[in-house]
Backbone bond lengths (Angstrom), bond angles and torsions (degrees), N, CA, C in turn:
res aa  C-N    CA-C-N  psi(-1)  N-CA   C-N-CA  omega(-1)  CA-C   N-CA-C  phi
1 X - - - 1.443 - - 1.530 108.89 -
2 X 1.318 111.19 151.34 1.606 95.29 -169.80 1.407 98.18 -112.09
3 X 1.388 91.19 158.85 2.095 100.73 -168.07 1.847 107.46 -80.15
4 X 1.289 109.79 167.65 1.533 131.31 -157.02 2.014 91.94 -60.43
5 X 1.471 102.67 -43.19 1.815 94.03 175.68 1.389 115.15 -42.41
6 X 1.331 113.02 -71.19 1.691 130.85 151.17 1.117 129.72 23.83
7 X 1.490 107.90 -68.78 1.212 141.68 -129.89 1.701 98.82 -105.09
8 X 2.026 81.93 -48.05 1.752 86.50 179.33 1.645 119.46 -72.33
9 X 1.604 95.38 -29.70 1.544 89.38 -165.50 1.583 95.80 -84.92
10 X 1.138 145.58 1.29 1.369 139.03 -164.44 2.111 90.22 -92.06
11 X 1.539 102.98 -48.63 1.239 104.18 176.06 1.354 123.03 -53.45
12 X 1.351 127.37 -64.53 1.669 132.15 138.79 1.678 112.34 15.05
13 X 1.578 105.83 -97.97 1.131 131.28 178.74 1.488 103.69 -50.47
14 X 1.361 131.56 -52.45 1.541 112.01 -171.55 1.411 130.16 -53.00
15 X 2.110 102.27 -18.23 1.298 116.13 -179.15 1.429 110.37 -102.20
16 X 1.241 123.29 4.25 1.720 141.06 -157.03 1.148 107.33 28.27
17 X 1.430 103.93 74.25 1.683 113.20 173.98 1.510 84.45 -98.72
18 X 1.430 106.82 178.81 1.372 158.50 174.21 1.318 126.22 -117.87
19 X 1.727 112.94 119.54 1.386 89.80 -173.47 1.210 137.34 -35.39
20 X 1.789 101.92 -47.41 1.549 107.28 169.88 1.567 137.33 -54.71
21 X 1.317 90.40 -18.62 1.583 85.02 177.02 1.622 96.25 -90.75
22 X 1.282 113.42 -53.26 2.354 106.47 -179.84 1.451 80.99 -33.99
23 X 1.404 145.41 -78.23 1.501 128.71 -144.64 1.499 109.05 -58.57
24 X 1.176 120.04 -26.57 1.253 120.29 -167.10 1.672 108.34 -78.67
25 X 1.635 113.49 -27.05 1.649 120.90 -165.70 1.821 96.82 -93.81
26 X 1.368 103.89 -36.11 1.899 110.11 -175.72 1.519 84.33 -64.71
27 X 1.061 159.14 -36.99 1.668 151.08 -100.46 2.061 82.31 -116.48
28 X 1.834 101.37 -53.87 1.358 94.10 178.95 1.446 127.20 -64.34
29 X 1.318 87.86 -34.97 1.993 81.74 178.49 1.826 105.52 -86.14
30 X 1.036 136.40 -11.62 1.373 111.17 171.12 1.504 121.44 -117.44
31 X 1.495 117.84 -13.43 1.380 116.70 154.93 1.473 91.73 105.41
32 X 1.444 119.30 -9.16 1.761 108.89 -175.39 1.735 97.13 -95.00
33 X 0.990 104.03 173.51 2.037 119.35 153.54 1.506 97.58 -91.57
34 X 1.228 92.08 129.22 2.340 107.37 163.77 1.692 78.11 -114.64
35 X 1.298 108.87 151.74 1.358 126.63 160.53 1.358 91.35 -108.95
36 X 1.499 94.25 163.27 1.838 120.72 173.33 1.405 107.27 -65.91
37 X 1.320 122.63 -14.88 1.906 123.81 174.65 1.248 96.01 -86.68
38 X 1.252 143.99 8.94 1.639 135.11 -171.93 1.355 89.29 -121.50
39 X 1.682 128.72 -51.03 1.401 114.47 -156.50 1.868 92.05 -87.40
40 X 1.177 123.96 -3.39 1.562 116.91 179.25 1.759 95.86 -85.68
41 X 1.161 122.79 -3.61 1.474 128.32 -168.84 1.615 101.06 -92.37
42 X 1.876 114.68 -53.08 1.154 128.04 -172.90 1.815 99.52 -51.68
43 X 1.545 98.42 -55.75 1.205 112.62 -161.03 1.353 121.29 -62.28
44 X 1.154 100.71 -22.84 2.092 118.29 171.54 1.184 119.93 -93.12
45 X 1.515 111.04 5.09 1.839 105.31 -174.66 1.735 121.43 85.21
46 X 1.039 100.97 -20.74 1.479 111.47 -163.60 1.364 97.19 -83.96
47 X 1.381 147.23 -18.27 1.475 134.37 155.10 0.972 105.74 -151.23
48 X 1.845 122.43 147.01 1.449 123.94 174.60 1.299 106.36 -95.20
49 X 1.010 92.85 174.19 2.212 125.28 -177.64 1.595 94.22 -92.51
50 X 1.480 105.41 131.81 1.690 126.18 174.17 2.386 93.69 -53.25
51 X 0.951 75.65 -171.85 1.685 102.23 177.80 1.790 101.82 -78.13
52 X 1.454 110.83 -64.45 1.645 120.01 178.98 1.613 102.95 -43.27
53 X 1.028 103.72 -43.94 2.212 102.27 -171.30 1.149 109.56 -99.96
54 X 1.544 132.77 -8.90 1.491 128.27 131.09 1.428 107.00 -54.56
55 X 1.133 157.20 -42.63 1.077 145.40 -159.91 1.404 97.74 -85.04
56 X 0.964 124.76 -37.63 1.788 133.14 -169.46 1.538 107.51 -79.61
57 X 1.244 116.54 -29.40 1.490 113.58 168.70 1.705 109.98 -78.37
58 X 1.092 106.61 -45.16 1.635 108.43 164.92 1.488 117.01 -42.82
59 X 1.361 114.45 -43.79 1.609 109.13 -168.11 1.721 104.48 -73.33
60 X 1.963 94.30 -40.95 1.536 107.11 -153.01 2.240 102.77 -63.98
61 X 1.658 104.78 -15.81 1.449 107.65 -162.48 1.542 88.04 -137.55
62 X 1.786 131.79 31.43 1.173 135.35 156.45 1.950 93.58 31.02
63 X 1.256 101.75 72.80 1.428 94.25 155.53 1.914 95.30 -152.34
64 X 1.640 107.09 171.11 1.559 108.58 -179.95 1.222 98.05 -60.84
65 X 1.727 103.90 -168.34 1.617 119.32 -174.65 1.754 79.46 -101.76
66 X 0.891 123.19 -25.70 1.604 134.32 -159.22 1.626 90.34 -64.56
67 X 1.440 120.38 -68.35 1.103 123.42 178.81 1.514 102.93 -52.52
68 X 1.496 140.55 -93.57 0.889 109.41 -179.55 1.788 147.52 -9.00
69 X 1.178 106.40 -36.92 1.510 105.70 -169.93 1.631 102.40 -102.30
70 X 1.078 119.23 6.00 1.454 122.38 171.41 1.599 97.94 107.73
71 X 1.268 156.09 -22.43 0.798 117.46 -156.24 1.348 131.34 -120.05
72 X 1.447 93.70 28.03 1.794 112.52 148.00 1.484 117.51 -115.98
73 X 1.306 111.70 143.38 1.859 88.32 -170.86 1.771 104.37 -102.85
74 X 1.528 103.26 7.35 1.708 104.06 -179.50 1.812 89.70 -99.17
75 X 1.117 111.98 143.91 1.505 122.16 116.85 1.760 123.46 -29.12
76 X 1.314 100.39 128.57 1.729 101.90 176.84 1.987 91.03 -131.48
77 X 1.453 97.08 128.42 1.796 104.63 172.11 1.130 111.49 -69.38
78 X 1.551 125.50 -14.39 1.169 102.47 -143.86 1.510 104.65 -92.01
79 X 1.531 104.35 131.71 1.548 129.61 -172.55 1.853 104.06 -63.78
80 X 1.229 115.75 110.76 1.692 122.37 170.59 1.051 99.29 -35.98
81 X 1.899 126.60 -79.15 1.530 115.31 -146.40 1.812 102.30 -44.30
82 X 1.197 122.85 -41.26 1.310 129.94 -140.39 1.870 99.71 -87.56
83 X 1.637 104.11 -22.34 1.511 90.07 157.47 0.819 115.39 -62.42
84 X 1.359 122.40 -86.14 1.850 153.95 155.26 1.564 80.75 17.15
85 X 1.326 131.06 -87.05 1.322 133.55 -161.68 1.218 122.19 -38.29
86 X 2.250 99.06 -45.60 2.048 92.02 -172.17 1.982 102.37 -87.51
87 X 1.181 111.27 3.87 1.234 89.81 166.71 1.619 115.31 -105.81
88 X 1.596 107.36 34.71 1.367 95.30 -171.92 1.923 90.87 -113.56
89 X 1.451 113.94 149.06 1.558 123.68 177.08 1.242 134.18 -30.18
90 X 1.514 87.20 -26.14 1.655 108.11 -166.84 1.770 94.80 -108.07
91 X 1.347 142.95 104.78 1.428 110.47 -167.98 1.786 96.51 -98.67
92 X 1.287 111.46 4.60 1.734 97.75 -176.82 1.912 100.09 -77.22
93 X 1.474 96.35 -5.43 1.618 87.49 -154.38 1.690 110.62 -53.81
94 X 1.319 119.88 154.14 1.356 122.67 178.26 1.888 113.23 -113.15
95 X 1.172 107.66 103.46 1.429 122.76 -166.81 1.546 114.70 -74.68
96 X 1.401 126.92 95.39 1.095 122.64 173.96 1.464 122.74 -50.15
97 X 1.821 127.82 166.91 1.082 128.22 162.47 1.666 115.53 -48.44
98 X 1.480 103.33 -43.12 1.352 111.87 -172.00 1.473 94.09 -74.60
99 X 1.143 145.54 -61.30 1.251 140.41 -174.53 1.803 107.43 -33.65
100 X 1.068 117.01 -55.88 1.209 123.36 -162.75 1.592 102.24 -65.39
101 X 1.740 109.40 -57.31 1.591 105.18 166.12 1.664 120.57 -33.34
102 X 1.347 120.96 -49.24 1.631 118.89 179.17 1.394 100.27 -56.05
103 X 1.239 121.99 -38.02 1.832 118.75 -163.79 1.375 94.44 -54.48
104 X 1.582 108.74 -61.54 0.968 112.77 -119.83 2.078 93.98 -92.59
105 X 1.088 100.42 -28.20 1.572 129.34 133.53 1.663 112.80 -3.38
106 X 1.832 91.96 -91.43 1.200 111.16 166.83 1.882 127.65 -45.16
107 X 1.172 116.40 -26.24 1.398 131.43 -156.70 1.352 92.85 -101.71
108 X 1.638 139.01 -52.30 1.281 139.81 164.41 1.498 114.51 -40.23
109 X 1.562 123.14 -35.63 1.157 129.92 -169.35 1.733 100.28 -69.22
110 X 1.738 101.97 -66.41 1.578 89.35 178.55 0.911 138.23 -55.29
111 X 1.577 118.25 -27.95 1.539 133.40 -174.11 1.653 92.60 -60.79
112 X 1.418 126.91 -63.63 1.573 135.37 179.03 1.214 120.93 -29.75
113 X 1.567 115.93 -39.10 1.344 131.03 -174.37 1.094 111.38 -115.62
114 X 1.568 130.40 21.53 1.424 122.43 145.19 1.381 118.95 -48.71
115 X 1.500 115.97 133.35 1.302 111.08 169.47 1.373 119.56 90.24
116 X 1.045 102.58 0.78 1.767 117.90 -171.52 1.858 105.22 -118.43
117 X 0.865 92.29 -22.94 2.066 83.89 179.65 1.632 105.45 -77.04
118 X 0.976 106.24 143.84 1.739 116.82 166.46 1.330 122.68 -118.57
């Protein structure tokens, strides 16, 4: 199985990005700067990506976190906002980027506080 560096740089290359440009697409979904010395770091094993820039590589190359971390070995297309959306009441609704950040926002919060209510 190939390790999380792997995984990223295979994703990278399948779209013929450039580091600079992956820094430039992670940059929108998480609001920080990665330089190309950080994602040559991810990509060599020598340091991982937080949870937030796993999530941002997921959006930026529409694949799970699952795939990412090894433990699907397919690619899955299917785009989050657009689940999130058909299971929501309203199905015309149109889910902003920012919308999805609160979800997903929201979803970090409970996961955090598992185990903590009494």
């Amino acid at each position: 199985m190939d390790g999380l560096g792997n995984r990223l740089k295979e994703l990278r290359k399948s779209k013929n990005m450039t580091m600079e440009e992956l820094a430039h697409q992670l940059a929108k979904y998480t609001e920080n700067t990665v330089s190309k010395s950080v994602i040559s770091r991810w990509e060599n094993d020598s340091m991982e990506p937080r949870g937030y820039t796993l999530r941002a590589y997921a959006q930026v190359f529409n694949v799970t976190l699952d795939y990412l971390l090894g433990m699907e070995e397919e690619q899955k297309s299917e785009n989050i906002i657009e689940t999130i959306a058909a299971h929501s009441k309203d199905r015309d609704a149109k889910l902003t980027k920012e919308d999805m950040d609160k979800i997903m926002d929201y979803v970090d919060f409970i996961i955090s506080n598992k185990g903590k209510e009494k």
